[in-house]
C-alpha positions in Angstrom: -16.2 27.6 -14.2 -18.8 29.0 -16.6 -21.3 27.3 -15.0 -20.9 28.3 -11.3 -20.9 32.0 -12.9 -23.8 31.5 -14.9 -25.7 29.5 -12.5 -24.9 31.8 -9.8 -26.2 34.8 -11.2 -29.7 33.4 -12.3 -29.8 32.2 -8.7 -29.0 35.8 -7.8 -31.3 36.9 -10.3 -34.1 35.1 -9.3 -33.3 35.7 -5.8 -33.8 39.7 -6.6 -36.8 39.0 -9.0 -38.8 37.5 -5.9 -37.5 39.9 -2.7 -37.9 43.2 -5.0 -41.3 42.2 -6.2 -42.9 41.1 -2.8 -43.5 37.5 -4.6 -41.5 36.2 -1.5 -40.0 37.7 1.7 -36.1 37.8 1.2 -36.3 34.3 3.7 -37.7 32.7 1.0 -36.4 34.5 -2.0 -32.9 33.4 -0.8 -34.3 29.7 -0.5 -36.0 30.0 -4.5 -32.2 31.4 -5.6 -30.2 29.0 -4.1 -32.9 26.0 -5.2 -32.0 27.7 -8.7 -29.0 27.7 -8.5 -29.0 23.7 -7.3 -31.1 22.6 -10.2 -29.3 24.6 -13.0 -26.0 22.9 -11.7 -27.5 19.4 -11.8 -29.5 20.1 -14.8 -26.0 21.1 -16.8 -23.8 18.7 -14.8 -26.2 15.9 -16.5 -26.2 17.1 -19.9 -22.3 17.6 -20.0 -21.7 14.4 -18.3 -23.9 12.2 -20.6 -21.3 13.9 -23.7 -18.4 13.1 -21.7 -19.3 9.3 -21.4 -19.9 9.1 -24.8 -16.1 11.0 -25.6 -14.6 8.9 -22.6 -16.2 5.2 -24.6 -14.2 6.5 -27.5 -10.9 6.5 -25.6 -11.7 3.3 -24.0 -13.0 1.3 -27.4 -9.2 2.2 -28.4 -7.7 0.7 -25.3 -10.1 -2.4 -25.5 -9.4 -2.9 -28.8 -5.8 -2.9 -29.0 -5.9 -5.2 -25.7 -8.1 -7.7 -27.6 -5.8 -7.8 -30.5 -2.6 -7.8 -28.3 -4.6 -11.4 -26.4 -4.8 -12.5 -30.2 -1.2 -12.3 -30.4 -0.2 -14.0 -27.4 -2.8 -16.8 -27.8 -1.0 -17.0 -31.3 2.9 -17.5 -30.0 1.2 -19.7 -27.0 0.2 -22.0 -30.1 2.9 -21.7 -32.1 6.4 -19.6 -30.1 7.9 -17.0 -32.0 11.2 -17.5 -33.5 12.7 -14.3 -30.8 10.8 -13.8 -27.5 12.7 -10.6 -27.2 11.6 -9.6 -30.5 8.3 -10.5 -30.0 8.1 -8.4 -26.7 9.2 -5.2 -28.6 7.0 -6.1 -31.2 3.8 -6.3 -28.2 5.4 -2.7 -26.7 5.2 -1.1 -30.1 1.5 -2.2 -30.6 1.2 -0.7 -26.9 2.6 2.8 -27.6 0.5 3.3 -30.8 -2.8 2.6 -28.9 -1.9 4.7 -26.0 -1.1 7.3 -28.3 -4.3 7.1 -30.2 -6.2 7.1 -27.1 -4.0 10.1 -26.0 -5.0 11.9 -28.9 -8.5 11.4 -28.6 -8.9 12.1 -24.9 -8.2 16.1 -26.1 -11.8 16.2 -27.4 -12.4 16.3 -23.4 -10.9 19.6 -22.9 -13.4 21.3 -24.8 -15.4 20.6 -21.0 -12.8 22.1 -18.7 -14.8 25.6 -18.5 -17.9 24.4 -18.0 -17.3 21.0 -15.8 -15.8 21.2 -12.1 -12.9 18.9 -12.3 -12.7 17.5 -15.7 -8.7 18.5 -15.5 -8.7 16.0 -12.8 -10.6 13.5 -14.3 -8.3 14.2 -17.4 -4.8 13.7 -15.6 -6.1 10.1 -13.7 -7.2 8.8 -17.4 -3.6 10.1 -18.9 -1.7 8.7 -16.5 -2.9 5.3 -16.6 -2.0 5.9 -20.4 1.5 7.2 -19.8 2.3 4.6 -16.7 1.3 1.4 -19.6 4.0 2.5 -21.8 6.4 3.3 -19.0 6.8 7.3 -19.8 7.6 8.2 -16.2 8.2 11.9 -17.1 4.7 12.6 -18.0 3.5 10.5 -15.1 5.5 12.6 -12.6 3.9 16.0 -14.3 0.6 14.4 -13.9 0.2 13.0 -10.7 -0.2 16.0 -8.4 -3.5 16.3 -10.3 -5.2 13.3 -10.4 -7.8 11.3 -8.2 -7.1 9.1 -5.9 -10.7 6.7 -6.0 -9.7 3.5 -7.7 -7.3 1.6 -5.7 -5.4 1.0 -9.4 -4.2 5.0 -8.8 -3.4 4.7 -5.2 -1.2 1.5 -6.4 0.6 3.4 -9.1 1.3 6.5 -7.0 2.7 4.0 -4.6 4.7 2.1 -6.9 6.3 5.8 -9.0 7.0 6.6 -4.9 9.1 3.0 -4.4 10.8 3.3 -7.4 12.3 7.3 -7.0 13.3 5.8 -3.6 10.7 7.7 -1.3 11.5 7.6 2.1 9.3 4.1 3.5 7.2 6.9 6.4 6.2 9.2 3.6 5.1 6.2 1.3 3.3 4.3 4.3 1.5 8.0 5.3 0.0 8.0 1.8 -1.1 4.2 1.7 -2.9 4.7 5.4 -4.6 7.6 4.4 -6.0 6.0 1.3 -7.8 2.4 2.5 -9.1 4.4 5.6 -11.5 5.3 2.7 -12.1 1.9 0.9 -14.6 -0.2 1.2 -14.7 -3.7 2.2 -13.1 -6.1 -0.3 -11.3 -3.6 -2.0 -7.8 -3.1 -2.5 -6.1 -6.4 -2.9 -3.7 -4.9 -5.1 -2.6 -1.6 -2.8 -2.2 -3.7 0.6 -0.4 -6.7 -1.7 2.2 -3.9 -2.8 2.8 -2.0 0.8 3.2 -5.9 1.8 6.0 -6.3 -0.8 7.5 -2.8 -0.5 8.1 -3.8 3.4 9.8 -7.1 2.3 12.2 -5.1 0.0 12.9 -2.8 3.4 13.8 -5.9 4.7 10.6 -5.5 7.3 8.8 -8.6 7.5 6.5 -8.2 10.9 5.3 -4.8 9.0 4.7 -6.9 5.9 2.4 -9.2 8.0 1.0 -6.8 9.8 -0.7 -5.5 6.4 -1.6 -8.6 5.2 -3.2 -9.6 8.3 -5.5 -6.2 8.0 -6.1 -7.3 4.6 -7.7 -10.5 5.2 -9.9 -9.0 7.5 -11.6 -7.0 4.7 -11.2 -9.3 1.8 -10.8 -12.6 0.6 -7.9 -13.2 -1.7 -6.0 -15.7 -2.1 -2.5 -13.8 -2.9 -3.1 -12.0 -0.1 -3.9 -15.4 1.8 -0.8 -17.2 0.7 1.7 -14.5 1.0 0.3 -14.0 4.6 1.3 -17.9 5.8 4.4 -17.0 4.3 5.1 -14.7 6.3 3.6 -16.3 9.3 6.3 -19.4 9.0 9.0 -17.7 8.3 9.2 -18.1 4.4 9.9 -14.7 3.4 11.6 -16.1 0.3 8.4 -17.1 -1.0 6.6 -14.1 -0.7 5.4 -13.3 -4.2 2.7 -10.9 -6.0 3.0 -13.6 -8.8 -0.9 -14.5 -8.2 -2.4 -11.2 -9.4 -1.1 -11.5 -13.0 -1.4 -8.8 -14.7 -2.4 -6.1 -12.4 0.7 -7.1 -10.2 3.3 -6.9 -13.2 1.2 -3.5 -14.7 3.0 -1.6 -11.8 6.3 -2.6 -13.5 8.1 -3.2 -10.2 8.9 -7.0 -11.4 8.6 -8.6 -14.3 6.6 -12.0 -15.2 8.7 -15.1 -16.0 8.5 -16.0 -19.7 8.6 -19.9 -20.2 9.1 -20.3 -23.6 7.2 -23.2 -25.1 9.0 -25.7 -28.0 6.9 -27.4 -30.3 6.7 -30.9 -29.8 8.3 -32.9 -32.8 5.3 -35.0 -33.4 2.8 -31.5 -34.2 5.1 -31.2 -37.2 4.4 -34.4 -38.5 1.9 -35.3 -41.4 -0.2 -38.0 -40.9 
């Protein structure tokens, strides 16, 4: 990175600069290069991350806005149905891929950091693949994932889920789930222990299923996570459902929702 090398030789430099002059003994000549060294890193790391927010709020305005006009829609067919729910869900998918690809588009401007910033490609490949996994292009997502960061418990779900669904063996999948909430903090992660649950009850491995959920009501109070656990607990496998967590449940596209298409009543058509 350009500014580890440039960074590294002023601290060198000023570490010379003091030892050769006698301004310092070399003790303390290494301590002034190294402190050089630390402030020009913090001093550029705060400059280039203040650009990248402002790039990174265009990417997101794009998302945000196409979500808010997507909840116009649905609000819109909740009030009056469309004539074709099939059609109107290809119509919803469309709107999807053209923001995604917008917002692809204008998350390039961020590679113009990846000299200068430590880890930007990383940073990069965790926002792209939350782009590529909305719209379902699994190909990309596969190219990406070695690379990205596993902090938000949404990435740690979606690794999980691309890991179910090319048939991962259940010890690999349950390695990479235990290693990620050793690190999370308390209520978090509703989402990742509400999958592993449901990933054991497709095993057909219920006592492992409640065994997670019983860890997860220890560290957070949910009430998905509550009800799937006396489920469990009396024997009611059947009902065991992700269902409660909406949207970030079906985003994972390992079910989909239930439509219930709504008729009109009769007497809205009437003129009065």
């Amino acid at each position: 990175m350009y500014t580890l090398l440039l960074n590294g030789v002023l601290g060198a430099f000023v570490l010379v600069l003091f030892g050769a002059t006698h301004l310092a003994n070399w003790g303390w000549a290494s301590f002034w290069g190294f402190l050089t060294f630390i402030l020009g890193q913090t001093g550029v790391g705060f400059l280039f991350q203040r650009k990248m927010k402002a790039d990174m709020a265009g990417v997101t305005a794009i998302m945000e806005e196409a979500q808010k006009r997507m909840r116009q829609k649905v609000q819109q067919w909740q009030m009056r149905p469309p004539g074709s729910v099939k059609q109107a869900q290809v119509e919803m998918e469309q709107d999807q891929r053209r923001a995604v690809e917008q917002a692809l588009e204008a998350s390039r401007v961020l590679e113009r950091y990846s000299k200068w910033v430590p880890l930007i490609n990383k940073q990069l490949a965790t926002v792209r693949v939350q782009l590529y996994w909305s719209i379902k292009d699994f190909k990309q997502v596969d190219a990406l994932l070695p690379q990205v960061i596993y902090m938000e418990p949404l990435m740690i779900a979606i690794r999980m889920a691309r890991m179910q669904m090319t048939n991962t063996e259940l010890e690999k999948i349950e390695t990479f789930f235990k290693k990620q909430v050793a690190k999370m903090r308390y209520g978090q992660g509703a989402i990742v222990y509400a999958l592993m649950a449901w990933i054991y009850v497709q095993a057909k491995q219920a006592d492992a299923a409640h065994k997670v959920l019983i860890e997860a009501a220890k560290k957070m109070e949910n009430a998905t996570i509550k009800q799937n656990l006396e489920h469990l607990a009396n024997n009611r496998i059947n009902q065991f459902t992700n269902a409660g967590l909406g949207d970030e449940w079906y985003a994972l596209h390992l079910e989909q929702p239930k439509v219930k298409t709504q008729r009109q009543s009769p007497f809205a058509q009437r003129h009065f």
